[in-house]
VOPAGU-2260 file (C-alpha; in pm, 1 decimal, decimal comma):
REM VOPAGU-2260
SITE   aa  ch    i         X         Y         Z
SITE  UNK   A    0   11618,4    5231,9    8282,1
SITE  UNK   A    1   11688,2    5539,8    8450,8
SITE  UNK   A    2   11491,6    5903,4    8406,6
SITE  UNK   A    3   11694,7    6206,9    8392,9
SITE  UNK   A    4   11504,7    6494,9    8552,6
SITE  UNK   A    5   11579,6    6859,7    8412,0
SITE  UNK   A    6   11434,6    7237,9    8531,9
SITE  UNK   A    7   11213,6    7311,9    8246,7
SITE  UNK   A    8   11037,7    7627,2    8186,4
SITE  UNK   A    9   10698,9    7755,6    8259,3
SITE  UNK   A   10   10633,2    7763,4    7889,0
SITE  UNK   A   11   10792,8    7421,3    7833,2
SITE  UNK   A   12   10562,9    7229,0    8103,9
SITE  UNK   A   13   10245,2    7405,1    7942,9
SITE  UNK   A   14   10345,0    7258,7    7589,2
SITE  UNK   A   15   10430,3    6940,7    7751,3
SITE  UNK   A   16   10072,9    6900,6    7962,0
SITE  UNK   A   17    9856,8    6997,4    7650,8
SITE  UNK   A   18   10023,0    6734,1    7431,3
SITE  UNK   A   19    9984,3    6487,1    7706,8
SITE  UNK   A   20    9614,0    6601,6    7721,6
SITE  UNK   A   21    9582,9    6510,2    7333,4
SITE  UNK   A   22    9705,8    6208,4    7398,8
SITE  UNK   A   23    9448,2    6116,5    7674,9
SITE  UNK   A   24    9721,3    6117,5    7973,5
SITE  UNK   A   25    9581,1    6407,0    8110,6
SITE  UNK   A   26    9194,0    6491,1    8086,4
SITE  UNK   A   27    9120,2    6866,2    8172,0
SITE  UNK   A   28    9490,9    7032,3    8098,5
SITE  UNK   A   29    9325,6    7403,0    8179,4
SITE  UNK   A   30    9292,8    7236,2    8586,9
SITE  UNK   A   31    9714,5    7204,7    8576,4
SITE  UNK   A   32    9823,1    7347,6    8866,0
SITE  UNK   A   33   10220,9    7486,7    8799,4
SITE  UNK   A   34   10481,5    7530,1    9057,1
SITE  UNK   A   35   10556,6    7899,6    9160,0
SITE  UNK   A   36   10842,2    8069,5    8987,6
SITE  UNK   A   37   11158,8    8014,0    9136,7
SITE  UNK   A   38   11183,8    8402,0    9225,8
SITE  UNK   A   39   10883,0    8372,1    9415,4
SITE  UNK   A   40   10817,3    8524,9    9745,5
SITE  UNK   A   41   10615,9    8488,6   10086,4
SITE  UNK   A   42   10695,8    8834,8   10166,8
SITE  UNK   A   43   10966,1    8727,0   10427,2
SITE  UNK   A   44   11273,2    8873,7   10399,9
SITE  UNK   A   45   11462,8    8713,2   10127,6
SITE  UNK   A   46   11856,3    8531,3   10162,0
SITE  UNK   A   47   12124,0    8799,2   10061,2
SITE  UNK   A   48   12225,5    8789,5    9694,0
SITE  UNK   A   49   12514,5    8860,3    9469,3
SITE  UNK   A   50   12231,4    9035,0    9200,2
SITE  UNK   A   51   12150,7    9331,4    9383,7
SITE  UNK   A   52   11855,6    9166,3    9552,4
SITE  UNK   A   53   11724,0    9205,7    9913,5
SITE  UNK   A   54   12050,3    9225,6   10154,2
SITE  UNK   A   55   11797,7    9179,9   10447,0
SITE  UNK   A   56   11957,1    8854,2   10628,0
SITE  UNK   A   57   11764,7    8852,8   10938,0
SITE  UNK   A   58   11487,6    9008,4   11126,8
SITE  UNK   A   59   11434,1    9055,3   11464,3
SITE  UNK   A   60   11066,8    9205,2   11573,4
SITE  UNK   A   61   11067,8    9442,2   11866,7
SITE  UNK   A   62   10752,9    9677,4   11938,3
SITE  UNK   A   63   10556,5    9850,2   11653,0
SITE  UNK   A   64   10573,2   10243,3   11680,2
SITE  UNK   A   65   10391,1   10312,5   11403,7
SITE  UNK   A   66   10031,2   10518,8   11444,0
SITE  UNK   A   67    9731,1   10588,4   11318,4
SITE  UNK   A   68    9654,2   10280,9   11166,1
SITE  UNK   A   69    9952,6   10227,7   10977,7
SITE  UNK   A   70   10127,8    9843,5   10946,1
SITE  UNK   A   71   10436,8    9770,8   10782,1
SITE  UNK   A   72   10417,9    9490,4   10535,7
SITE  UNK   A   73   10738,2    9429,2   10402,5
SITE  UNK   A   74   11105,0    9602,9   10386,1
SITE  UNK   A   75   11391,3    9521,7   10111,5
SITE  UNK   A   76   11723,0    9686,6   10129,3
SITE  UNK   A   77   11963,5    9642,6    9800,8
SITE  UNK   A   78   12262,5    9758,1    9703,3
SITE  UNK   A   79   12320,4    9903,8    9348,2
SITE  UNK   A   80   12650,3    9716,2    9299,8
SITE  UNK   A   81   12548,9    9312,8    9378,4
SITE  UNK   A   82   12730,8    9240,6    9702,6
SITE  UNK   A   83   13027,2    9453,6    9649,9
SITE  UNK   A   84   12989,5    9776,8    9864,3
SITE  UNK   A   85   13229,5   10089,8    9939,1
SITE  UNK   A   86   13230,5   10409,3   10120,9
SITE  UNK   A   87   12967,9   10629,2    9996,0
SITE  UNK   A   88   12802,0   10358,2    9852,6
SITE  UNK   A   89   12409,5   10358,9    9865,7
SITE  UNK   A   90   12158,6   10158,1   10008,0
SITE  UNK   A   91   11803,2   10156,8    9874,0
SITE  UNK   A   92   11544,8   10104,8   10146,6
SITE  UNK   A   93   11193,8   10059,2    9985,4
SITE  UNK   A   94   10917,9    9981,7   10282,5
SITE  UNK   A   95   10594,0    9860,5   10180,2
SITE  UNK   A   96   10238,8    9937,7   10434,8
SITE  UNK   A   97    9930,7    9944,2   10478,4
SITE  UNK   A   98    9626,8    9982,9   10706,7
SITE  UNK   A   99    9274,8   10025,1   10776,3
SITE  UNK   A  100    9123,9   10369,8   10835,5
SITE  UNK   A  101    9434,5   10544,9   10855,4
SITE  UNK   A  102    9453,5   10886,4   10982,9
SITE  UNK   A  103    9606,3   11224,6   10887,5
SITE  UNK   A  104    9904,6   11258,2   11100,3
SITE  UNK   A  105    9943,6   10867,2   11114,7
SITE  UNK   A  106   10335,3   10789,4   11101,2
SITE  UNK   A  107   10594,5   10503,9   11135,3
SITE  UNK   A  108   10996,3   10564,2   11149,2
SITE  UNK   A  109   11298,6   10405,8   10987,9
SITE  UNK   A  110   11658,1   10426,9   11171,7
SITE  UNK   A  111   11997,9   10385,3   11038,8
SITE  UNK   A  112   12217,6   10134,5   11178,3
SITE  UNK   A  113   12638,5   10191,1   11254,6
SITE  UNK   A  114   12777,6   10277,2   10932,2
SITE  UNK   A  115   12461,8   10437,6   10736,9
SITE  UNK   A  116   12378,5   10787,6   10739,1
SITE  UNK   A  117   12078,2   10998,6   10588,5
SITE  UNK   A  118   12249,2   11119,3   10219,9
SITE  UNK   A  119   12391,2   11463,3   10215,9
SITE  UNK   A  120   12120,9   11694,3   10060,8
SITE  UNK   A  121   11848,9   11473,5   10140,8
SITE  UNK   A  122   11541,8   11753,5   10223,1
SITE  UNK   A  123   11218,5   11466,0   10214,7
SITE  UNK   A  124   11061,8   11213,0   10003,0
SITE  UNK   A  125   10695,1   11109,3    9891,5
SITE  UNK   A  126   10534,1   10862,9   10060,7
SITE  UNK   A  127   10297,2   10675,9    9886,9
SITE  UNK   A  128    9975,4   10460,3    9807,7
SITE  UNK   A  129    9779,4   10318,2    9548,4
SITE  UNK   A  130    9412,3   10484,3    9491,7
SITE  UNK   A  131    9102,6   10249,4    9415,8
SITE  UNK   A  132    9144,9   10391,8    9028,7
SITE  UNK   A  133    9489,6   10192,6    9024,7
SITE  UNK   A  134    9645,1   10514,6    9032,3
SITE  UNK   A  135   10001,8   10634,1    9287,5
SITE  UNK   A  136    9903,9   10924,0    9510,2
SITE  UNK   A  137   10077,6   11097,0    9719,9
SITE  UNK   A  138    9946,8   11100,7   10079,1
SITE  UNK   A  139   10255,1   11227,2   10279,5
SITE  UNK   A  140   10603,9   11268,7   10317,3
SITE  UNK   A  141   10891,6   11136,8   10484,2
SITE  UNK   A  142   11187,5   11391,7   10616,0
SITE  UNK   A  143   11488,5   11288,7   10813,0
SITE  UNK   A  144   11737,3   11417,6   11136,8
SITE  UNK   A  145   11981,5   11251,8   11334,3
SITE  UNK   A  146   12004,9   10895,1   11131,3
SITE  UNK   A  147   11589,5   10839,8   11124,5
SITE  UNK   A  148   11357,4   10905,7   10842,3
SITE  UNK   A  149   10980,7   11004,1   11020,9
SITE  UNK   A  150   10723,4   10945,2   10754,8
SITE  UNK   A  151   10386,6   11082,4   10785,9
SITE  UNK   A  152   10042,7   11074,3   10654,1
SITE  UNK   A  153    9958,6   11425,3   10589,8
SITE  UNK   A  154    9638,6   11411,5   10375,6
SITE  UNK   A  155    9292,5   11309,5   10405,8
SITE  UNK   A  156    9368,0   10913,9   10300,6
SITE  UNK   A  157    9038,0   10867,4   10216,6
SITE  UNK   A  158    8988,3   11200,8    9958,2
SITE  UNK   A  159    9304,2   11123,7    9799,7
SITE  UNK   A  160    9277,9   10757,0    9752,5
SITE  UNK   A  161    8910,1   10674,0    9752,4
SITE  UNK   A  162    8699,9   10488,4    9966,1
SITE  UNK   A  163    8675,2   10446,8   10374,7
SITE  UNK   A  164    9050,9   10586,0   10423,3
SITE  UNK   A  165    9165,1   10212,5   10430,3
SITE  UNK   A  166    9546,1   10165,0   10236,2
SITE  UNK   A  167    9585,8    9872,2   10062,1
SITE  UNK   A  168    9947,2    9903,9    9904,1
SITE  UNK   A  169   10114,0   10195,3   10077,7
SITE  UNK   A  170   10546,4   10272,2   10025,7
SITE  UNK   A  171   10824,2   10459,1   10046,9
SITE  UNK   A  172   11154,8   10446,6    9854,6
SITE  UNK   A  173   11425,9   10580,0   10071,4
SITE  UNK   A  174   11819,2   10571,1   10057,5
SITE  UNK   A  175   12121,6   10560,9   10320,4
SITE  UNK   A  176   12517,7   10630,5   10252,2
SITE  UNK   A  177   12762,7   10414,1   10395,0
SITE  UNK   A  178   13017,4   10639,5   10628,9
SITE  UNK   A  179   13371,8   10553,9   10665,5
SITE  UNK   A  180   13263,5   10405,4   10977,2
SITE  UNK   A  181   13159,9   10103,0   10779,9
SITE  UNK   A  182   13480,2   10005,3   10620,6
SITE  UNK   A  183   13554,7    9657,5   10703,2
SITE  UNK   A  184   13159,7    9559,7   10839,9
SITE  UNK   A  185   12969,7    9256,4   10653,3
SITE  UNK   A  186   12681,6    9364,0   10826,0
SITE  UNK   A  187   12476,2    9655,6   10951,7
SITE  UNK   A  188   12117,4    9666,5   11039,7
SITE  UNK   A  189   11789,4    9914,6   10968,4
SITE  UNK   A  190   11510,6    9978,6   11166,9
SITE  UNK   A  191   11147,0    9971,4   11040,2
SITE  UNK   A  192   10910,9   10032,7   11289,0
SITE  UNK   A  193   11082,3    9844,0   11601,3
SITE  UNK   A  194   11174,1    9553,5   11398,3
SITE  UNK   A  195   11527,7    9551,2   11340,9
SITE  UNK   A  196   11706,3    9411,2   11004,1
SITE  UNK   A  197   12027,4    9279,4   10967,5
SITE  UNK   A  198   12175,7    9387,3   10600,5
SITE  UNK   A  199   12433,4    9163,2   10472,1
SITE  UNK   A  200   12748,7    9380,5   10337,5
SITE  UNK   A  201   12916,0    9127,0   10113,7
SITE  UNK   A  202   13255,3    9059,5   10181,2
SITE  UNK   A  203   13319,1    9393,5   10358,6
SITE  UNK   A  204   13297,6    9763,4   10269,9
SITE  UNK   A  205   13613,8    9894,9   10108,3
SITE  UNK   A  206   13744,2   10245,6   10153,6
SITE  UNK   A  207   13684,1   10378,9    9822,9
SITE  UNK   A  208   13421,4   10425,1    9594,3
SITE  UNK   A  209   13299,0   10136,3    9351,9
SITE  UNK   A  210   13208,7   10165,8    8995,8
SITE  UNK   A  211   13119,4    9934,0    8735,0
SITE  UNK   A  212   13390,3    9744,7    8588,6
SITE  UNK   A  213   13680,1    9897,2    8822,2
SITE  UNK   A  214   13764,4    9529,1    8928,6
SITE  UNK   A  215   13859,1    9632,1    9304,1
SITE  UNK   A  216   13744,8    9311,3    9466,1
């Protein structure tokens, strides 16, 4: 007799445990312990996917510059287009931090690797935190020159957000163009404060723009 094992859902083991319970199998069904979803994450940089997810492939940890208290927790960079990516294309570049105590005037930096460039227009961008009242605040701003966005704190962390000036869930949602200096790369790469992150590219950037549905791959 062989037993055929199949992914079941969340919902499916929790109807499956409670009639096992009734029948005596399992004694205290509320102390189940279920597996984490299979989405789940340890906050490491994720394997490239073809959804749109985190392109980050690898990481490779050089010398913090940030100051003032401020640590970087976590960086995802996605693509608006799965894996598929063309000149012009953008890259969204969301950077999660925290810290304890932070300053006014603490900052941390984020440069643009061959092939990425700061979008044409861009002036600055909120960066932001999460008060004790569960509320976003913003507590700075992040402006950009020569391929690096500088993002700094530039309000009393502590007024804005409550408490001892300590941030608990801190980011920033930036974006980068690709140049034509990218056609052809699978890869490029991002800095976030020393650490540099290699960004998977698909199969190669293509020379002109991709929408939805244009079938140019």
């Amino acid at each position: 007799m062989s037993i055929v094992t199949t992914k079941r859902s969340a919902l499916t083991k929790a109807v499956t445990i409670f009639a096992l319970a009734g029948m005596g199998v399992i004694a205290h069904p509320a102390t189940a312990t279920f597996a984490a979803p299979d989405n789940a994450t340890d906050g490491a940089p994720a394997a490239a996917t073809a959804d749109g997810g985190n392109r980050i492939i690898a990481s490779d940890p050089g010398t913090s510059t940030a100051t003032g208290g401020i640590k970087i927790t976590n960086t995802n960079v996605s693509g608006r287009y799965g894996d598929k990516f063309s000149v012009n294309a953008t890259l969204d570049i969301k950077v999660n931090y925290e810290g304890d105590k932070v300053e006014k005037g603490a900052t941390f930096s984020v440069g643009l690797g061959d092939g990425l460039q700061i979008p044409s227009g861009f002036n600055s961008v909120a960066l932001k935190a999460t008060a004790l009242d569960g509320s976003e605040k913003t507590i700075g701003q992040c402006v950009a020159a020569n391929g690096t966005f500088t993002c700094t704190v530039t309000e009393n962390v502590a007024e804005v957000l409550g408490g001892n000036g300590s941030i608990k869930n801190g980011f920033v949602k930036l974006e980068a163009t690709l140049t034509k200096a990218s056609i052809g790369k699978t890869t490029t790469d991002v800095v976030v404060d020393g650490t540099k992150h290699t960004v998977s590219l698909g199969k190669g950037v293509v020379g002109e723009e991709v929408t939805p549905g244009d079938h140019k791959f």
